[in-house]
N, C-alpha and C positions, 0 to 999 in steps of 0.2 A: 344311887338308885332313886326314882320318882317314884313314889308311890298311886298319884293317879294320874303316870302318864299315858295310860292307855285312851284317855280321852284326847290328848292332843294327835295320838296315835287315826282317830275315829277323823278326825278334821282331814288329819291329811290322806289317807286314803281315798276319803270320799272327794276332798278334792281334786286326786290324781284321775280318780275314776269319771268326774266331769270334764278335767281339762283338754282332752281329744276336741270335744264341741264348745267351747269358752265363747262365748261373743257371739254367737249364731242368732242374730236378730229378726233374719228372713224366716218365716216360718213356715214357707212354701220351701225355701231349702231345707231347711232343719227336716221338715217332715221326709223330701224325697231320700235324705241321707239315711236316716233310720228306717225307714219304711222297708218292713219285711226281714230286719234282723234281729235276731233274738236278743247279740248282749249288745246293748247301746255304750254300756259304761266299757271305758277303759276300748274307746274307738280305734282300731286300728290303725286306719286312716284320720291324720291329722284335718280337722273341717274348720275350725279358726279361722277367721277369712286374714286377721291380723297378725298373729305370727303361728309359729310352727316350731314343737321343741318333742321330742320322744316321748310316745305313751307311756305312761309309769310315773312321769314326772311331773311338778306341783306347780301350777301358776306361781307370779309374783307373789300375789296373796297372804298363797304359803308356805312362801318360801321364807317371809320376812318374821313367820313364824320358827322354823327351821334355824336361823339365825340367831335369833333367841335361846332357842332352845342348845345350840352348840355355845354359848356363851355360859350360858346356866352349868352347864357339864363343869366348868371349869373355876368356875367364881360363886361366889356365895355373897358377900356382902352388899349391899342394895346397890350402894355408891359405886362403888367398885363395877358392877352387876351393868349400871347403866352409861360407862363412860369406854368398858368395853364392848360392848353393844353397839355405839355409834362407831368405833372402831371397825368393828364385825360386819355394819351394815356399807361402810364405805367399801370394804373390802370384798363383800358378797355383789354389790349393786355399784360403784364406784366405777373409777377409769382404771383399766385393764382388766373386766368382768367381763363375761358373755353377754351381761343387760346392756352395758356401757358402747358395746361396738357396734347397737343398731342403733343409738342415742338420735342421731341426724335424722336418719328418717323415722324412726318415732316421733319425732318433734313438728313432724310433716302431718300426721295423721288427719286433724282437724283440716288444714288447707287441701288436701289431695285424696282422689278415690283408688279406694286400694283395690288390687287388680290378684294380686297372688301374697299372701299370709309371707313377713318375714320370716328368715329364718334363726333360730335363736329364742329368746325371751323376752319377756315385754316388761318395763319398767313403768310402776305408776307414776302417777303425778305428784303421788303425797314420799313417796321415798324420794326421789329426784329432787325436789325440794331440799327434803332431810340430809341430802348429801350435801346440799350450798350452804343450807347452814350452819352444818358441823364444819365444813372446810372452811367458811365466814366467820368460826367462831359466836356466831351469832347469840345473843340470851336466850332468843325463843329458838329451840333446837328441835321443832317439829316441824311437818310437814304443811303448807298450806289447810287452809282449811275446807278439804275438800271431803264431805262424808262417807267414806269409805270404809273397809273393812281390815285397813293394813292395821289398825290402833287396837282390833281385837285379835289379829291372828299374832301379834307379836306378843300381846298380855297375856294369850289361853295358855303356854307350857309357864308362861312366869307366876300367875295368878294360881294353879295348882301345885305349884312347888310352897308358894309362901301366903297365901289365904288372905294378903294385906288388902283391902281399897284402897289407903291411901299411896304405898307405895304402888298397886298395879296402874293408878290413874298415871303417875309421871311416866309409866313405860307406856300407856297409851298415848302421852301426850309427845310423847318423843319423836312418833310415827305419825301423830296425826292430831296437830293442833288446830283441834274444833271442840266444841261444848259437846255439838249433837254426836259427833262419833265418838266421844268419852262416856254418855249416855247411854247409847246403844251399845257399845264395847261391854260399860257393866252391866247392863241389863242381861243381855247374852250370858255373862258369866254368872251370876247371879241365879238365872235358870237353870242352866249345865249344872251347879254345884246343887243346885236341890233332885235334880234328878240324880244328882248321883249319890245324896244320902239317903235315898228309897222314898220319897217323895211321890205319891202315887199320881198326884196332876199337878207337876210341878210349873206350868205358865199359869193356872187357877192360882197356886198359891203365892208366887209372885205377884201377881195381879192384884190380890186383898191384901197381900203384905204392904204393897206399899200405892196403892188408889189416894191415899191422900198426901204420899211423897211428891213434893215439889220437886226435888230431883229430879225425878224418873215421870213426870206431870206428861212429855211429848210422848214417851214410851208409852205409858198405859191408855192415851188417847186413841194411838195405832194398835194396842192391840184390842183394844174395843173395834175398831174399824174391822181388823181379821172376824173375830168372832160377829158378824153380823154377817160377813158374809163365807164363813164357814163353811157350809153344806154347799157353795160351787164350785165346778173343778180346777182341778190346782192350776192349768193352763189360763184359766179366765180370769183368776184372783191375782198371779203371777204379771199379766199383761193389763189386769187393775190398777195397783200398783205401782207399776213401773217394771222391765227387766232389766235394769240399769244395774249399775254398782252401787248408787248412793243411799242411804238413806233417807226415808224412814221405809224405804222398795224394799231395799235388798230384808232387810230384819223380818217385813212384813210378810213377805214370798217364802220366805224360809221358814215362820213360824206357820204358815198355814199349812206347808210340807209337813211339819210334825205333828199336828192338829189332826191331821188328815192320814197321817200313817201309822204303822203299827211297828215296823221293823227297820231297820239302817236301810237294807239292802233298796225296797220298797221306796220311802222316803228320799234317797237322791237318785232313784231312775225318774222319778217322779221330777225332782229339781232338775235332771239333766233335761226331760221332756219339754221344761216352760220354756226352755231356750235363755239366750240375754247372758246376762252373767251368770250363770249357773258356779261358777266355782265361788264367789264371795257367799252364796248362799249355802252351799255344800260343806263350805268349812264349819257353818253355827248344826248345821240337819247333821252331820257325820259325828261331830263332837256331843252332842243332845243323845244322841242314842247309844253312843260309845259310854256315856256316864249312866245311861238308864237300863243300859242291857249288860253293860259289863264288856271285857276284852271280847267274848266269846261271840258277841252279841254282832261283832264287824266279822264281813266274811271271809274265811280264811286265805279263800283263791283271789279275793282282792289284796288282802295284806302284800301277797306273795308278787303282784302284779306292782307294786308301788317301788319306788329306788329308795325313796326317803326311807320305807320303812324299817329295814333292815339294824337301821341302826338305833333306831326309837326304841325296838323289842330290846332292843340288848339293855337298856337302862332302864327296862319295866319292873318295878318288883315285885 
């Protein structure tokens, strides 16, 4: 039993509840698709122009979170912890997976315009990687350095099991060998974890806790950048930014989502409205207010809507 696995719970929700519109970068689409429907989240209709995989269910993202998290159920020891884990990710994302059999044309993306959304699931670039180099044996066992969000969604159920930095960085690094995404990975977690010991402005108290951490020196620079322009709407600060996946967008979009809201539910209609990546930012907004409001705090009728979820609840304590 996880004691606060309700907050990895809160990620993945809010990510299932984004992933219908993942990647919707037209914002003249994005709009005509929502325009005049009451629930946007948990879309019926698949609108992804990229792929296409059942409502309820979790981007790549966070999936590679989920994988984690079924390895953790099972193992305890760090070592141990992180070598079946590469196992687990071969196995979940490798060849003979559902990611695996759109690989060719995934690979095509960049050279060719896509016309109709695969069908299936979309494999990042930082796990793909991850798989040559587990299969290469390779020393560096992560994924390119490409700043993403795989190196926080795989750390968020392992980093609240075991409260370590030093051991959550090698699980960050396992998924996503870069400085700036091990950065923003703890950053992210660092905030979740003060919101969830009753922390009443917990990115304020990050923020002074560590202004003159060298560490976290790029983080606290961007969250100065949000808080300057705070008071515009999240659509404007979001395509400020960036809608990308990468960082220092994705962190930034996401925390002015929180800045700016009051409630789970609130907070990623709002993320799902910026459009762009909405799900890499859904996982840090869903898990933020999953830690700051409690289980009770994510909505019931979304839990219920999610596939991941089913099995999360059963190991909440």
């Amino acid at each position: 039993m996880f004691k606060r696995l309700h907050i990895f719970l809160g990620a993945t929700v809010a990510d299932a509840a984004a992933r219908p519109l993942h990647w919707v970068y037209d914002e003249k689409k994005l709009k005509s698709y929502i325009k005049g429907k009451k629930n946007i989240a948990f879309f019926k209709q698949n609108r992804s122009p990229f792929y296409s995989i059942r409502t309820g269910e979790v981007s790549g993202y966070n999936d590679v979170g989920q994988v984690m998290f079924k390895t953790l159920i099972n193992k305890h020891n760090h070592k141990e912890v992180i070598e079946v884990f590469k196992k687990n990710i071969i196995k979940n994302f490798g060849p003979g997976s559902e990611y695996w059999k759109n690989l060719t044309l995934r690979k095509k993306y960049k050279k060719i315009k896509w016309k109709t959304a695969m069908k299936g699931p979309w494999i990042h670039q930082n796990i793909l990687e991850t798989i040559n180099n587990i299969k290469l044996k390779k020393t560096v066992t992560g994924g390119v350095k490409v700043n993403e969000s795989d190196g926080y969604c795989a750390s968020l159920p392992f980093y609240f099991s075991n409260n370590s930095d030093q051991k959550t960085k090698k699980i960050i690094r396992t998924v996503a060998n870069g400085k700036v995404s091990e950065q923003f990975a703890m950053a992210k977690l660092k905030i979740i974890d003060l919101a969830d010991r009753g922390d009443k402005d917990p990115i304020n108290s990050f923020f002074k806790k560590n202004i003159k951490n060298k560490y976290f020196e790029n983080v606290i620079e961007n969250i100065k950048k949000v808080k300057k322009i705070r008071s515009k709407p999240h659509n404007v600060v979001v395509k400020t930014f960036g809608k990308a996946c990468s960082y220092p967008g994705t962190f930034n979009g996401a925390l002015h989502a929180i800045m700016s809201s009051k409630n789970f539910k609130t907070a990623v209609i709002k993320t799902i409205k910026a459009g762009g990546c909405n799900c890499s930012r859904a996982n840090f907004v869903g898990a933020y207010f999953a830690a700051l409001k409690g289980l009770k705090g994510i909505p019931q009728d979304w839990i219920k809507k999610t596939y991941p979820a089913k099995n999360i609840i059963k190991h909440i304590a």
